[in-house]
C-alpha positions as CSV (number, residue, x, y, z in Angstrom):
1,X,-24.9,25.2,0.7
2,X,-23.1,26.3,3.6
3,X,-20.1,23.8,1.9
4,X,-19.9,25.9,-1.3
5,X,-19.9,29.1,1.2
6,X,-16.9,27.6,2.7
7,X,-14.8,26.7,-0.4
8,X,-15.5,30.5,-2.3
9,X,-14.3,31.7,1.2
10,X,-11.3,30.5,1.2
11,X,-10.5,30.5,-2.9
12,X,-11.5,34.4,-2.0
13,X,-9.0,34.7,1.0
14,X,-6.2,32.6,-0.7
15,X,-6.6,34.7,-4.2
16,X,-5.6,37.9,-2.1
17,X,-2.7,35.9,-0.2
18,X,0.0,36.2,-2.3
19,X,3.9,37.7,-1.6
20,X,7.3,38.0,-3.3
21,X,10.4,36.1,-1.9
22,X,13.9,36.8,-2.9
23,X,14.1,33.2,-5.1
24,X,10.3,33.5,-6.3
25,X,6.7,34.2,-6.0
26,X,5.5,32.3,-2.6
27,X,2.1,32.1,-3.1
28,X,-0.8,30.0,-0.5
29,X,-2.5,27.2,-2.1
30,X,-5.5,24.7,-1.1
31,X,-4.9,21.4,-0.3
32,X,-7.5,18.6,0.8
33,X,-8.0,14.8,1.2
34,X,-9.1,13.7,-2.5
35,X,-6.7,11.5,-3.8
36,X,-6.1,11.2,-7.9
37,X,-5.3,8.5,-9.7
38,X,-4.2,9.6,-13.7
39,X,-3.7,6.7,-16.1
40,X,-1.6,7.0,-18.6
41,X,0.2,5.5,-21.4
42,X,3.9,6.1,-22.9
43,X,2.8,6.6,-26.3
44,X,0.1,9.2,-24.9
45,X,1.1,13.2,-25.8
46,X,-1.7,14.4,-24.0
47,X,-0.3,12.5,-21.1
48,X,2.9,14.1,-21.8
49,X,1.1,17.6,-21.9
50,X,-0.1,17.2,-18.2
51,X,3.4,16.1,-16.5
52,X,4.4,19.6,-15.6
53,X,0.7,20.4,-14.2
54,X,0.7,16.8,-12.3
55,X,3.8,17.1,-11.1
56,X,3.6,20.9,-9.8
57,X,0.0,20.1,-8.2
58,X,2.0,16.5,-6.0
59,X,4.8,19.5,-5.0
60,X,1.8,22.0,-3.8
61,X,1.0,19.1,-1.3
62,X,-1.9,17.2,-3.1
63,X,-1.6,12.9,-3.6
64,X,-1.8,12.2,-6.9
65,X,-0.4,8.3,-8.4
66,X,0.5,7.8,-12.2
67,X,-0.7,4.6,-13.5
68,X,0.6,3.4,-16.7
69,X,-2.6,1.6,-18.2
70,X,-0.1,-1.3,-20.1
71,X,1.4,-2.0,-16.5
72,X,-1.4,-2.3,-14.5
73,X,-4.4,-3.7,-16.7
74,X,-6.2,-5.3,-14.2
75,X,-6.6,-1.8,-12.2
76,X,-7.6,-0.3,-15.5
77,X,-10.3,-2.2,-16.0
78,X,-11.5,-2.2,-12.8
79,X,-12.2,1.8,-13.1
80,X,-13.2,1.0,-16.8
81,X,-10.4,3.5,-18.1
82,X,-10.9,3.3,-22.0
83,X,-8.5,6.5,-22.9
84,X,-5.5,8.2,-22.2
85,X,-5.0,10.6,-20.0
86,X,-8.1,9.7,-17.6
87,X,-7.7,10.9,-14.5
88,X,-10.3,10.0,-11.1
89,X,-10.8,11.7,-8.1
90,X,-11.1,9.7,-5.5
91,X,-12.5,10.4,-1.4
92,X,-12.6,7.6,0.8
93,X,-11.5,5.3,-2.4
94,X,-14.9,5.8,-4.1
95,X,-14.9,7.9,-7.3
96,X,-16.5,11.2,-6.7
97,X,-15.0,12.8,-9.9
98,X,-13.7,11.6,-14.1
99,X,-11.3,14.4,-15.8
100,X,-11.1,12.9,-19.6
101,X,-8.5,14.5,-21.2
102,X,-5.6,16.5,-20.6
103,X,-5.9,19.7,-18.2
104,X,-3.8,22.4,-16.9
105,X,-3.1,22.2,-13.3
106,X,-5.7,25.6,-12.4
107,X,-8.2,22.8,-13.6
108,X,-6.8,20.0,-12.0
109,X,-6.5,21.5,-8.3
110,X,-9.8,23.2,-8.9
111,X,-11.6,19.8,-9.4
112,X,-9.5,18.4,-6.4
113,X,-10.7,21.1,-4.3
114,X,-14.2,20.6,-5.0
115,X,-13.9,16.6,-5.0
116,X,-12.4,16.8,-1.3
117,X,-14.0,17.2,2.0
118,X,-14.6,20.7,2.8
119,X,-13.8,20.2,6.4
120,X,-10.1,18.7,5.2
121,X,-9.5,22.0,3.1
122,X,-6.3,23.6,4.4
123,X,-3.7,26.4,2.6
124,X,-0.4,24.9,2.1
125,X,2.7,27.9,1.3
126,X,4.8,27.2,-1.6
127,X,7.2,28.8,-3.8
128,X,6.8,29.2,-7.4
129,X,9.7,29.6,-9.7
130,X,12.4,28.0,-8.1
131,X,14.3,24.8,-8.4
132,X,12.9,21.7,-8.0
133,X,13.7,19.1,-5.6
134,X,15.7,15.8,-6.1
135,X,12.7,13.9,-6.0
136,X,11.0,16.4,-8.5
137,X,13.7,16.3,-10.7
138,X,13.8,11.9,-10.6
139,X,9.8,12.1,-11.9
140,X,10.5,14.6,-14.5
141,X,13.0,12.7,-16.0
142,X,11.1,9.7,-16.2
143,X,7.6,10.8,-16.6
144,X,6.0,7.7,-17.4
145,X,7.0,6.0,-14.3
146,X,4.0,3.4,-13.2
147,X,3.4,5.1,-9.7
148,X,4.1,8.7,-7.9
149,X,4.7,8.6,-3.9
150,X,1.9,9.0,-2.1
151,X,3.7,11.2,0.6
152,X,5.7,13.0,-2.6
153,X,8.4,14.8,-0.2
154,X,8.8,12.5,2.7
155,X,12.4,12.0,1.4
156,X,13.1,15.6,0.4
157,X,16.3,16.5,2.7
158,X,15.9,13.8,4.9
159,X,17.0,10.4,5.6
160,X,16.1,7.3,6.7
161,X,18.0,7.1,9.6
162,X,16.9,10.6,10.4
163,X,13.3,8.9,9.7
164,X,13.8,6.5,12.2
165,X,15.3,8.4,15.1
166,X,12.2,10.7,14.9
167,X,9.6,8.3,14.7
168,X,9.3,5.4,16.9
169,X,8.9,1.7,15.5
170,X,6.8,-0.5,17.6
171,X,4.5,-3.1,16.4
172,X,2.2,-2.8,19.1
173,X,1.6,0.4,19.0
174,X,1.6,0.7,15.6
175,X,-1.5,-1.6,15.2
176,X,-5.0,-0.4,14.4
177,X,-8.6,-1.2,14.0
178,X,-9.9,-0.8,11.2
179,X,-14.2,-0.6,10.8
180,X,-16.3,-0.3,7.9
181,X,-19.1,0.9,8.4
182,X,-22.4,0.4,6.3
183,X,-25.7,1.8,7.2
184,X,-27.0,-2.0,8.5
185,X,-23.9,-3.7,9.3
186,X,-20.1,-3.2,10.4
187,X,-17.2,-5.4,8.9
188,X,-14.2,-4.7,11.9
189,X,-10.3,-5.6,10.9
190,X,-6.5,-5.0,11.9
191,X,-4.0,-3.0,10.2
192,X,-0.4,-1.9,11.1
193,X,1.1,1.4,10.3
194,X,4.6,1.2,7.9
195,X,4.6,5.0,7.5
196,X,4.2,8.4,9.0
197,X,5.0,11.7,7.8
198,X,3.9,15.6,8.1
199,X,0.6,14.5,10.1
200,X,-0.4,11.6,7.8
201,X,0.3,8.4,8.4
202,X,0.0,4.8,5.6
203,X,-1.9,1.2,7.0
204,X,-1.1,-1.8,5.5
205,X,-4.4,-4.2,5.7
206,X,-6.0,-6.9,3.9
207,X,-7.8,-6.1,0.4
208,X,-11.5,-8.1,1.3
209,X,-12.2,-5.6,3.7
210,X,-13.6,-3.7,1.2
211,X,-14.2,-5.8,-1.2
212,X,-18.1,-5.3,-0.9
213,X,-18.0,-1.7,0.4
214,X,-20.8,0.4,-1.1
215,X,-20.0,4.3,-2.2
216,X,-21.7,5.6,1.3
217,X,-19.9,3.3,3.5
218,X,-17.5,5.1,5.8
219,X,-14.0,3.8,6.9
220,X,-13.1,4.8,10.5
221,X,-9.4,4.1,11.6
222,X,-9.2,4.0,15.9
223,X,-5.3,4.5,17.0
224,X,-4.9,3.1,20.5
225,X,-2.7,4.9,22.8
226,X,-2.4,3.8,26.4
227,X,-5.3,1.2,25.9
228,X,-7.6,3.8,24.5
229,X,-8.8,4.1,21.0
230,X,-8.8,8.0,18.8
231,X,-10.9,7.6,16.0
232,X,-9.4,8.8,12.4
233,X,-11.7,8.9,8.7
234,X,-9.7,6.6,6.6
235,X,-9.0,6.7,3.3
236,X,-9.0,3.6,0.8
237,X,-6.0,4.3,-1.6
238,X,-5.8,0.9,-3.3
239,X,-6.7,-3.1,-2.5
240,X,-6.9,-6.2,-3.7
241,X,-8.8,-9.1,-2.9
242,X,-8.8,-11.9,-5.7
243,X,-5.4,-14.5,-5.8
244,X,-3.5,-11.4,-4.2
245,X,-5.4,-10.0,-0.5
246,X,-3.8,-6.8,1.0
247,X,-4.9,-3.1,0.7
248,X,-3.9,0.5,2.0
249,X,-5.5,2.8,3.4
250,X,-4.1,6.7,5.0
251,X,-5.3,8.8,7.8
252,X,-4.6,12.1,9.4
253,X,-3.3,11.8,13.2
254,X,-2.1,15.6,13.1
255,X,1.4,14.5,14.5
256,X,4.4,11.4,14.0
257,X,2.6,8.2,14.9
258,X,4.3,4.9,16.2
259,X,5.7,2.4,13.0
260,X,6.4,-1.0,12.1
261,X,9.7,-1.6,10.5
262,X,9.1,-3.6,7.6
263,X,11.2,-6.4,6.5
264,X,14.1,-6.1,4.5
265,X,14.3,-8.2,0.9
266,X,17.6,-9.4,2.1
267,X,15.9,-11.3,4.7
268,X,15.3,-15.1,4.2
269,X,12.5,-17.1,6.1
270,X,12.2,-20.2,7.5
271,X,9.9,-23.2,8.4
272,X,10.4,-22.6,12.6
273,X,11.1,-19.2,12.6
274,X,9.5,-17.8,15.6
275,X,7.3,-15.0,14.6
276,X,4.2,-13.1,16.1
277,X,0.8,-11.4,15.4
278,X,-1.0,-8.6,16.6
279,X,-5.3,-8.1,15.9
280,X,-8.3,-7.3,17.1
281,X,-10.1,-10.2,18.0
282,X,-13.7,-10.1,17.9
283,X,-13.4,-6.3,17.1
284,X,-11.8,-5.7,20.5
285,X,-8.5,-3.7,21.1
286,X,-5.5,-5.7,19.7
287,X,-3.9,-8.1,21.5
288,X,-0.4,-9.9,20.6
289,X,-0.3,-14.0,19.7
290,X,2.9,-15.5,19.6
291,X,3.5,-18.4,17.1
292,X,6.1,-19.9,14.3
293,X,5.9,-20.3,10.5
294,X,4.6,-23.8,9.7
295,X,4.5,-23.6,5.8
296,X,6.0,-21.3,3.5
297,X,4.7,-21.1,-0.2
298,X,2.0,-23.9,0.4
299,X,-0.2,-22.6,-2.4
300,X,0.6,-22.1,-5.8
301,X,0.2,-17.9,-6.8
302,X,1.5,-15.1,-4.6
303,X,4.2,-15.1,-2.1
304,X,1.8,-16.7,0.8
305,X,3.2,-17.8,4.6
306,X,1.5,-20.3,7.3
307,X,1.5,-19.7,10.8
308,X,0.4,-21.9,13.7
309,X,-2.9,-21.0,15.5
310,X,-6.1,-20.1,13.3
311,X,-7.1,-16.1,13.6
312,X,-10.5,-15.5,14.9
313,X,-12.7,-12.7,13.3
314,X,-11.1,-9.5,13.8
315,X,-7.8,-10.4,13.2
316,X,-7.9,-10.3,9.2
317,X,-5.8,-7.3,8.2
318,X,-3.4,-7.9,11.0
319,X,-0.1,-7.9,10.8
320,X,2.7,-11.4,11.2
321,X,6.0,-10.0,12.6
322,X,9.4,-11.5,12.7
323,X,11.5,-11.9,16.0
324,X,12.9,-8.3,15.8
325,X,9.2,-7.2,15.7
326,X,9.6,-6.2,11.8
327,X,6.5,-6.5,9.8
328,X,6.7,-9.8,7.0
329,X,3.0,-10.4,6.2
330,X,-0.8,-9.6,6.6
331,X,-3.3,-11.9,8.2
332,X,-6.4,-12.8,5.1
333,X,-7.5,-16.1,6.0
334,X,-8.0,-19.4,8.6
335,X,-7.6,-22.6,8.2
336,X,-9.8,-24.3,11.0
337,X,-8.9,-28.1,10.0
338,X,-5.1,-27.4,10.5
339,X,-5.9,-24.8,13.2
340,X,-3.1,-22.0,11.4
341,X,-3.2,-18.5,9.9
342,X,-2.9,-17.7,6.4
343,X,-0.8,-14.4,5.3
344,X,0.0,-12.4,2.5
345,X,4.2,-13.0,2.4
346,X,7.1,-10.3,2.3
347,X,7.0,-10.3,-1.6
348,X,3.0,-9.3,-1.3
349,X,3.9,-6.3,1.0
350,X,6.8,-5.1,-1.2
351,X,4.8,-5.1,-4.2
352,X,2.1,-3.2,-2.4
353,X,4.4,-0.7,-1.5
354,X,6.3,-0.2,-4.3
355,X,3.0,0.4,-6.3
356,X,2.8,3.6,-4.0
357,X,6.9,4.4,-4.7
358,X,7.6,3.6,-0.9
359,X,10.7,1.0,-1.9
360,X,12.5,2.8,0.8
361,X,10.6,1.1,3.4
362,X,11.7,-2.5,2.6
363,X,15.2,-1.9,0.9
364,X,17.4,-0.7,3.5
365,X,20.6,0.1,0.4
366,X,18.9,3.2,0.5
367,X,20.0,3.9,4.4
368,X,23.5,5.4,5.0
369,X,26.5,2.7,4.8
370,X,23.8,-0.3,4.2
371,X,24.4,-3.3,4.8
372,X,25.2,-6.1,1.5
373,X,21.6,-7.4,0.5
374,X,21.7,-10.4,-1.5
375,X,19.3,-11.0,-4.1
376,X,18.1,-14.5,-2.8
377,X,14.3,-15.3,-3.1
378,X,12.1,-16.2,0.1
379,X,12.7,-19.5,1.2
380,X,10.0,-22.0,-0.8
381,X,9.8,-25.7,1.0
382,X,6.6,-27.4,-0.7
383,X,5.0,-30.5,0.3
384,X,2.9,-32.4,-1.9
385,X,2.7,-28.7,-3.9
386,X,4.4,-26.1,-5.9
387,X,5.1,-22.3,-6.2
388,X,7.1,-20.1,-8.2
389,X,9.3,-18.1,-6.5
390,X,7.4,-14.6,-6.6
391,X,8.4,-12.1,-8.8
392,X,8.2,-8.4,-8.7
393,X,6.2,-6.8,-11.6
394,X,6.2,-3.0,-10.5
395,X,9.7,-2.7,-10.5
396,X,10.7,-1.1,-14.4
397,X,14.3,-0.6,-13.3
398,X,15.4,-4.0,-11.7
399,X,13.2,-6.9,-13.4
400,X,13.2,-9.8,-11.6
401,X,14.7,-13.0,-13.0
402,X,12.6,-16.0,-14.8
403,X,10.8,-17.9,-11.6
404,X,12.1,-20.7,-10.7
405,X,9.8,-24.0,-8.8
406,X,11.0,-26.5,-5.8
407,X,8.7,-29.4,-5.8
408,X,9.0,-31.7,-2.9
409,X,7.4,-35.6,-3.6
410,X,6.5,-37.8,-0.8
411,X,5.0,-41.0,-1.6
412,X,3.0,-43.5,0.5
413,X,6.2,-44.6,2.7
414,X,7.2,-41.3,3.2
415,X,10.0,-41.9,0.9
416,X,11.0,-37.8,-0.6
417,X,12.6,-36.5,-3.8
418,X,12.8,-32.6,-4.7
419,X,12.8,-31.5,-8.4
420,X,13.7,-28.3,-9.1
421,X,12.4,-26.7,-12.4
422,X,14.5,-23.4,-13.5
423,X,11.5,-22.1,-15.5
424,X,8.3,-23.6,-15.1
425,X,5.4,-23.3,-18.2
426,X,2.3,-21.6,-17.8
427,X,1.0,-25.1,-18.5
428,X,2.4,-27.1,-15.9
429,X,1.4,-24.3,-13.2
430,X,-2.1,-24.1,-14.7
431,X,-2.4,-27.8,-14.3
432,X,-1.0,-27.7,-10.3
433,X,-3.1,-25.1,-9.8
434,X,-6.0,-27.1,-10.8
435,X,-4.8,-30.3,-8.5
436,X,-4.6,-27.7,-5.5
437,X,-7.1,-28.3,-3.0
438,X,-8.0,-27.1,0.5
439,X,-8.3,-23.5,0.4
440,X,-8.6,-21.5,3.5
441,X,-11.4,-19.5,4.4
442,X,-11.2,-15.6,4.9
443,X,-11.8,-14.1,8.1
444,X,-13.1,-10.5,8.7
């Protein structure tokens, strides 16, 4: 009861906290954690009918992703979407709220307001009425865009080299635990932070972290600063954990936390390169492990990388870093018999990311004066295997070419031959996936 008190209280105050500006009506609106997720379809007027409202409620402040239902099946049918426009309401990625339909946005922030936490409720000032912002302007002309920023204005007027000078990028301190926590039991993980803006800040984990959450489980996020952890709610925005393994999840510091940079897609890696990892073993504060690739692209499917050294329990979630300390994978499984870590590989991460509209955090053409980036894929040496060079399937305004396959043959004498096949049929990649053996285990 006393939570319904506290939402009429402040619609009440907020209704009578209203003033005129010179360039519009500036007017206090509510704002809390829920996060929406509205499926769509291009065909869809109804989804047409709720751009202006969906993109004036993401200005007032609130999170709110587009997902177009022929892009992303997979996601659509794993919140059983079966029309257009659909949109849920999520809090602490569980569903606490289904808008079928289209609905103006007084409807739409009033259900966002009711789905969020009441102790997260806080008035945001905007101004009605006047012209919209660059990156307001981008959506509107392409409404149908698969994904909407989570962080809607983090570019507005800025730029990433301003980004950068104000927050500082550093691995370490930019790692996290992560705990889910279930009334008998407690899975514990790593994560690293790629992004932080007005107060909230983005975590880049593994998926099977929450695979097997149930809707009361609670996700706590514990930022370490000078060896001691400050315990956050986190939020589950999206995951994966079948053939791909990563997830993301947001929290709310109150100030500009520590970073990782994240790779840039002009970057190529190598079998050698020196790299290192940072996690949480056993659940205990994270701790760095130094160590070098040893396979790259050793299992047919997503981008994948193999480092030296097998993560203990803990680790999952963590993040593999390149020399200059820049962020290239996520820790999701062990392979005891050849004592090395499996990760999620760059192509994984920027997939993740561009899903969420954050493109600006791996493709550094969008800094001032950037430097050339070449469009060659991740380096693929296969033994005894094959992969396709990954592709990018979020990306509706730069497709990525046909996938091409390096096999490498090694016969009883240790006598090699690579074949390289320019486009590889479903067929023949169905039938190495079958001959693939030796999965690793996952780690938690």
């Amino acid at each position: 009861m006393w939570k319904t008190r506290y939402i009429v209280g402040w619609l009440f105050l907020l209704a009578h906290s209203v003033g005129i500006t010179a360039n519009g009506h500036a007017q206090t609106v509510l704002v809390g954690d829920c996060i929406a997720l509205e499926f769509i379809a291009p065909d869809c007027e109804m989804c047409r009918v709720m751009d202006a409202a969906t993109q004036q409620a993401i200005e007032d402040g609130w999170v709110i992703r587009r997902i177009d239902v022929r892009k992303e099946q997979q996601l659509a049918e794993r919140w059983r979407i079966h029309s257009t426009p659909t949109t849920l309401l999520l809090r602490g990625g569980r569903e606490v709220d289904r808008i079928l339909g289209a609905v103006d946005l007084g409807g739409l922030t009033q259900r966002m307001v009711a789905a969020s936490n009441p102790d997260h409720l806080k008035p945001s000032l905007l101004v009605r009425n006047q012209s919209r912002s660059p990156i307001s302007q981008a959506n509107n002309l392409v409404p149908m865009m698969p994904v909407v920023p989570m962080m809607p204005v983090a570019n507005a007027g800025r730029t990433s080299a301003s980004l950068e000078l104000e927050i500082p990028k550093n691995p370490a301190s930019a790692t996290v635990r992560i705990r889910v926590m279930e009334a008998k039991h407690e899975a514990v993980g790593t994560g690293t932070i790629v992004d932080s803006y007005q107060g909230e800040a983005l975590v880049i984990t593994c998926g099977h972290l929450f695979r097997d959450m149930t809707p009361q489980a609670k996700v706590s996020i514990e930022l370490f600063q000078d060896g001691r952890p400050q315990s956050f709610e986190g939020n589950v925005i999206d995951f994966q954990a079948g053939d791909i393994d990563i997830g993301v999840l947001s929290f709310r510091p109150g100030r500009a936390v520590a970073c990782s940079l994240v790779q840039s897609r002009s970057e190529t890696l190598r079998e050698g390169d020196t790299v290192f990892s940072w996690g949480c073993n056993g659940g205990e504060n994270p701790t760095r492990r130094d160590t070098h690739i040893t396979r790259l692209n050793r299992y047919v499917g997503p981008s994948n990388v193999e480092a030296a050294g097998a993560p203990v329990q803990g680790r999952s979630g963590g993040g593999l870093f390149n020399a200059r300390g820049e962020l290239l994978g996520v820790c999701y499984a062990a392979d005891q018999e050849l004592n090395e870590g499996l990760y999620c590989g760059p192509e994984v991460v920027y997939q993740q990311l561009a899903k969420l509209g954050l493109q600006r955090l791996y493709d550094r053409s969008t800094a001032p004066n950037p430097a050339p980036v070449t469009n060659t894929p991740p380096f693929a040496n296969v033994a005894s295997s094959a992969v396709a060079t990954p592709t990018n399937p979020f990306s509706a305004t730069n497709p990525s070419p046909t996938p091409a396959m390096t096999i490498l043959l090694r016969d009883a004498s240790g006598v090699e031959q690579q074949l390289k096949i320019d486009a590889p049929s479903p067929q023949l990649l169905q039938a190495l996936s079958a001959e693939a053996s030796g999965q690793p285990r996952q780690i938690r």
